[in-house]
N, C-alpha and C positions, 0 to 999 in steps of 0.2 A: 484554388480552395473554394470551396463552399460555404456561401455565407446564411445560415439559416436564423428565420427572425422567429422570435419568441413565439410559444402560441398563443392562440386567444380564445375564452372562453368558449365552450362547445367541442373543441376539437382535443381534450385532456384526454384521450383514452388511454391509459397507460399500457408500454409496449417498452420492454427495457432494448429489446431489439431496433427498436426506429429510428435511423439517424438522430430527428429530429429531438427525442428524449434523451437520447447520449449528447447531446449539445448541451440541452438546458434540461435540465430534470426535476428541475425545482417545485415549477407549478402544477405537475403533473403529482407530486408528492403532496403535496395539500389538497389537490383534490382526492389521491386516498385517504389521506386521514379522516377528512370529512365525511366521502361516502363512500370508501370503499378499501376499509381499512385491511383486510383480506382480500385477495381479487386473486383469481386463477387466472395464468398468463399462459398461454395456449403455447406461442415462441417456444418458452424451457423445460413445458412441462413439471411448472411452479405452481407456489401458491405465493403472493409476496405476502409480506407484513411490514404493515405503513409506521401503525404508533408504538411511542415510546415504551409504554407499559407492558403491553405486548410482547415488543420485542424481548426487554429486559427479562421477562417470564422466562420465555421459548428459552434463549441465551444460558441462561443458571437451568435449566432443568433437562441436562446431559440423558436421563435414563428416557424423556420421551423424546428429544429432540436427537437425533444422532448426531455426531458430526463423521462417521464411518464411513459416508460418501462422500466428503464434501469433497477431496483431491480426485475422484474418479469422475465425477460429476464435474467440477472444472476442466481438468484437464484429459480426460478419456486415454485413447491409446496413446497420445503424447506425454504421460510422467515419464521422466529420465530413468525413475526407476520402479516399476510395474511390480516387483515383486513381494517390494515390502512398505505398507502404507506409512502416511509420513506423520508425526506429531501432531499434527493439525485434525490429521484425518483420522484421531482413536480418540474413542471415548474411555473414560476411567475404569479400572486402577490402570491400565498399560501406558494411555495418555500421560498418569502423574508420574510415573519410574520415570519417563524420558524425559519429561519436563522439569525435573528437579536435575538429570546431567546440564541439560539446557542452559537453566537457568543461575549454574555457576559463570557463565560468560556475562549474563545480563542485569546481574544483582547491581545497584548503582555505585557500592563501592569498586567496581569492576567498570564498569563503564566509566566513572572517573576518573578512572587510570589515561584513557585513551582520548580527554578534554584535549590535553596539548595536542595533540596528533592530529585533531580535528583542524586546529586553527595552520597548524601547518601543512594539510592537505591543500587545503581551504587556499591559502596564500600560493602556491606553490602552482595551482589550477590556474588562478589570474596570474601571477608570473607568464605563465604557458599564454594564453591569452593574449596578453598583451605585447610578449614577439613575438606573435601574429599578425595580431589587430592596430598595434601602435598604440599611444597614447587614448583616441578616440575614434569614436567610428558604431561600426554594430558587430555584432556577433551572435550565433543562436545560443541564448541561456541554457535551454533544455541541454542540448544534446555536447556543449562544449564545457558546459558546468556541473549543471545537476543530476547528470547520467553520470558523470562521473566520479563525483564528491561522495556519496556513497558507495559506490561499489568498490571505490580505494578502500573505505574504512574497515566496510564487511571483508576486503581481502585480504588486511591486517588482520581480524579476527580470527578468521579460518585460516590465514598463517598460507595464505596464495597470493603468487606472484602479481605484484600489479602492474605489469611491462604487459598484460593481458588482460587487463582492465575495460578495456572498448567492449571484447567479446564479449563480456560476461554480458556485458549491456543488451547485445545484438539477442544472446542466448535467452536471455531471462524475458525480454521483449516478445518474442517467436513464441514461446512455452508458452508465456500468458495468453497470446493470443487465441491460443488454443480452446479459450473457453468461447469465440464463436465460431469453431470450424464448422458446422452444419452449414453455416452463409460461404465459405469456402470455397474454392475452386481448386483443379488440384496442383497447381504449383507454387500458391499457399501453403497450403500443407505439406507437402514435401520441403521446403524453407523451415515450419514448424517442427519436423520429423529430424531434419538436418541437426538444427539447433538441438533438440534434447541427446538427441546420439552426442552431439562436441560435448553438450554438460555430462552426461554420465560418463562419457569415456577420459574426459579430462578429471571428474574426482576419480575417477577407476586407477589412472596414472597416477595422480597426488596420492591415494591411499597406498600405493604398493612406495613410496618414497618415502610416504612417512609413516609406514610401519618398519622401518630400516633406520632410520634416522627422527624419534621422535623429540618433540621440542613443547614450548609453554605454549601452543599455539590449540584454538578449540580442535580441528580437526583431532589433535594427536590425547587430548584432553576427550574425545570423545572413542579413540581406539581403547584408551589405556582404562575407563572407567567402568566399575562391576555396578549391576542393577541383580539384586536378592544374588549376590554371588557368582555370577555373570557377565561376562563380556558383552557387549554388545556387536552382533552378526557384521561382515564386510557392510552386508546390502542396507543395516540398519546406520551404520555411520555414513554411508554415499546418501539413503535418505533426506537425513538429518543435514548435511550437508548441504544439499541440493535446496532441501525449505528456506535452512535460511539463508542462502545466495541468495533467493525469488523474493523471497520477504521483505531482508533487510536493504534489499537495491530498491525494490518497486517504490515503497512507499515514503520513503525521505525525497526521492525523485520527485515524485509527484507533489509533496507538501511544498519544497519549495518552488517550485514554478508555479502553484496555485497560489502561497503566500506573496509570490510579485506579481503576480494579475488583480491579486483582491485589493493590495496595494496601490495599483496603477487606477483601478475605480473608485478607490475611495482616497482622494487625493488630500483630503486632509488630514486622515491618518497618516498615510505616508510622511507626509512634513514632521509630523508627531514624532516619529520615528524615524526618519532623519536627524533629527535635532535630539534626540534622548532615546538612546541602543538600549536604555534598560526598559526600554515597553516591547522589546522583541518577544519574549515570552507570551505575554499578552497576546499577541498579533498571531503567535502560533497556534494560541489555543482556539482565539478566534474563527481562525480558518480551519480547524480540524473538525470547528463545532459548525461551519456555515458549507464549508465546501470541501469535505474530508478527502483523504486519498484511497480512500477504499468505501464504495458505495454499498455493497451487496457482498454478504456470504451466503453459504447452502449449511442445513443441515436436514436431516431425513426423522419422520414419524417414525416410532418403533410400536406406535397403539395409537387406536383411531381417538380426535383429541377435539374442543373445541376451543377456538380462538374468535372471540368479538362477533360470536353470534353462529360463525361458521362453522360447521364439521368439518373436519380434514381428515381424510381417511389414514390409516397406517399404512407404511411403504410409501410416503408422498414424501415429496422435495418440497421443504417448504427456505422462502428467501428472505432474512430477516433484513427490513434495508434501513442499514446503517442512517442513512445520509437523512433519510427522512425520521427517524427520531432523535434527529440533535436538531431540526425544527419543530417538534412538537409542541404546538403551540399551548397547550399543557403541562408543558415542563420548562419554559423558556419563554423572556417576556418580549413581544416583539421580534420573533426569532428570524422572520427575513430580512430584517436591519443587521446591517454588520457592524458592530459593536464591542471596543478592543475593552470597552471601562465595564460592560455586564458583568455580572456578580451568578456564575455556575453556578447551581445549588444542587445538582443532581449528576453522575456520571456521565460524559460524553459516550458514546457506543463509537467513536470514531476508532477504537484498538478491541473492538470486543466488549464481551464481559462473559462472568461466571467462568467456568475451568479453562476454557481457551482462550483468556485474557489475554492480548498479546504479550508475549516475554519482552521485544524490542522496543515496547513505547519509552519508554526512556531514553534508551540509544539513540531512538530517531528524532527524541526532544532534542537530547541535546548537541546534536550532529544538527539539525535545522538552527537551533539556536546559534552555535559555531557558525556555519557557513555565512549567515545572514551579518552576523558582526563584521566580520571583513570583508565581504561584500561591500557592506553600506560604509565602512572605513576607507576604503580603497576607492573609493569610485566615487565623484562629486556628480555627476549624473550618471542613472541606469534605469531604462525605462522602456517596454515595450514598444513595441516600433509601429504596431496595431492595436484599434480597440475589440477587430477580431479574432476570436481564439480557436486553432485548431488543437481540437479535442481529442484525446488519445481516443481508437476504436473500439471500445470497450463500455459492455452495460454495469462491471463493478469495477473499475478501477479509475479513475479520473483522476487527469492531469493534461499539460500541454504536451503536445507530439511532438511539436517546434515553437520554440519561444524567440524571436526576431526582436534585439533589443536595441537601443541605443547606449552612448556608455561615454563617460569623459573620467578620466583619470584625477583624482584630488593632485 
């Protein structure tokens, strides 16, 4: 593994593409805000956008920001399904018709239905684990825990077998990746290509089963429901489908292997929470606000627009980054201090904002909250095995690729 050390002043040129800023991106993010809160990035063929206020504009203001490209622009020839754009990637009214079927899975009396399920996934993971591992020893978090702890939960959801639960991982992994195939070579890509053919062909098969045999599960909740009198199309339920497999897997993955890194640096937090489960909330919001799981989204100009001084022309991709306005040092006091007792006083952008809010932040609060309780219950040591982190490859998604921990059984 590659061990890359911080930069230092001079050398901030921001490049979401450089190893070096997919490591650490931190300080490269305060030096936009400061002088170059707009910066054309040559790499994606962007514009990023650093501050807080800014962003929040761009975000709520659907009719000049698009979001119409943002799944063709991530993902290119690799969507599972090409034909019909997904939730994410429509702007309103079609955006709101589908996000109001959506948003019957995600409403929180809905999501707390499936509290208990959580803690017995959760339990059930370390079970696994542990007649493995034995009492003590190590094991990789990422890939034996937190790859899997959600994608059980989302395949409860979507009312899919969890006996196939790894794949989804492998699948949804590849697809992402796809937002740097240009650095590619081609048997990358074809791995990437692989993976979305098993996701589509595999909801292709689940949809022809559960249009035969439908049940209370969202899939069949998503066949059986009218938008203005309406069915919704094969390709628009495989869609929908497909979004929120990638959604609801990536980003609880990533929150909790970031919440036991920020953890392991800040060791007197952790004892904090060792010693009293109810600052987990805390801790989560913390890390959502300092080290989020989703760095970057796209949305596209539809008229030429000015931001922070800049003209940006219409037809441009422009990349509103997340991660750098929840340290806006104008919105947050001390924001590169990691801080479980700070007092928010202004919306995190770590789920969004304005009409593409994320539907799941909830699900995935409290699906981190869950995991984290029995975890920390279960285990009288658990602690990363290095103070280096291999960093998933990715300029928006962060998280650990492999987390090598240590572990003793209570």
């Amino acid at each position: 593994m590659t061990v890359l050390s911080k930069p230092e002043a001079g050398d901030l040129d921001y490049d979401p593409l450089d190893p070096a800023v997919k490591h650490e991106p931190y300080p490269y993010y305060v030096e936009l805000r400061r002088n170059e809160p707009v910066k054309w990035l040559p790499g994606l063929q962007a514009w990023g956008v650093a501050r807080y206020d800014d962003i929040d504009m761009l975000l709520k203001d659907g009719r000049t920001f698009s979001s119409g490209q943002f799944w063709p622009a991530l993902l290119g020839e690799y969507d599972p399904v090409p034909e019909e754009p997904p939730m994410i990637s429509m702007d309103p009214p079609g955006h709101m018709q589908l996000r109001r079927i959506a948003n019957k899975a995600f409403v929180p009396s809905k999501v707390n239905g499936l509290k208990d399920r959580t803690y017995e996934i959760a339990n059930s993971l370390i079970d696994d684990i542990l007649a493995k591992h034995g009492p003590e020893g190590e094991f990789d978090f990422a890939w034996e825990f937190t790859a899997l702890y959600p994608v059980t939960v989302v395949a409860e959801v979507l009312g899919v077998p969890t006996e196939r639960r790894a794949e989804f991982k492998y699948w949804v992994d590849d697809v992402l990746s796809a937002a740097n195939r240009a650095a590619y070579g081609p048997e990358k890509l074809r791995k990437i290509e692989e993976s979305s053919k098993r996701m589509r062909d595999f909801f292709e098969d689940l949809y022809d089963e559960r249009i035969q045999n439908l049940g209370d599960d969202l899939l069949s909740t998503f066949i059986q429901t009218e938008v203005d009198g309406q069915k919704l199309t094969r390709n628009q339920v495989l869609s929908m489908a497909c979004l929120l497999l990638i959604g609801g897997v990536e980003t609880t993955t990533n929150l909790l292997g970031t919440t036991l890194i920020e953890l392991n640096r800040h060791r007197d937090v952790f004892d904090r929470v060792l010693a009293d489960h109810g600052l987990i909330p805390a801790v989560l919001e913390e890390v959502l606000r300092y080290n989020p799981p989703v760095q970057i989204i796209f949305r596209h100009t539809t008229a030429e627009v000015e931001i922070a001084g800049t003209t940006i022309p219409a037809g441009a991709a422009v990349m509103p980054i997340l991660a750098s306005a929840n340290r806006d040092e104008s919105k947050f006091d001390n924001p590169e201090i990691f801080d479980i007792d700070r007092k928010i006083e202004v919306p995190l952008m770590s789920f969004g904002q304005g009409p593409h809010f994320c539907l799941g932040n909830y699900l995935s609060r409290m699906e981190a909250k869950s995991a984290l309780e029995v975890v920390f219950s279960r285990f009288s040591l658990i602690e990363p095995v290095s103070d280096d982190v291999h960093w998933l490859d990715s300029y928006f998604a962060r998280g650990p690729h492999v987390l090598p921990v240590r572990f003793k059984v209570r």
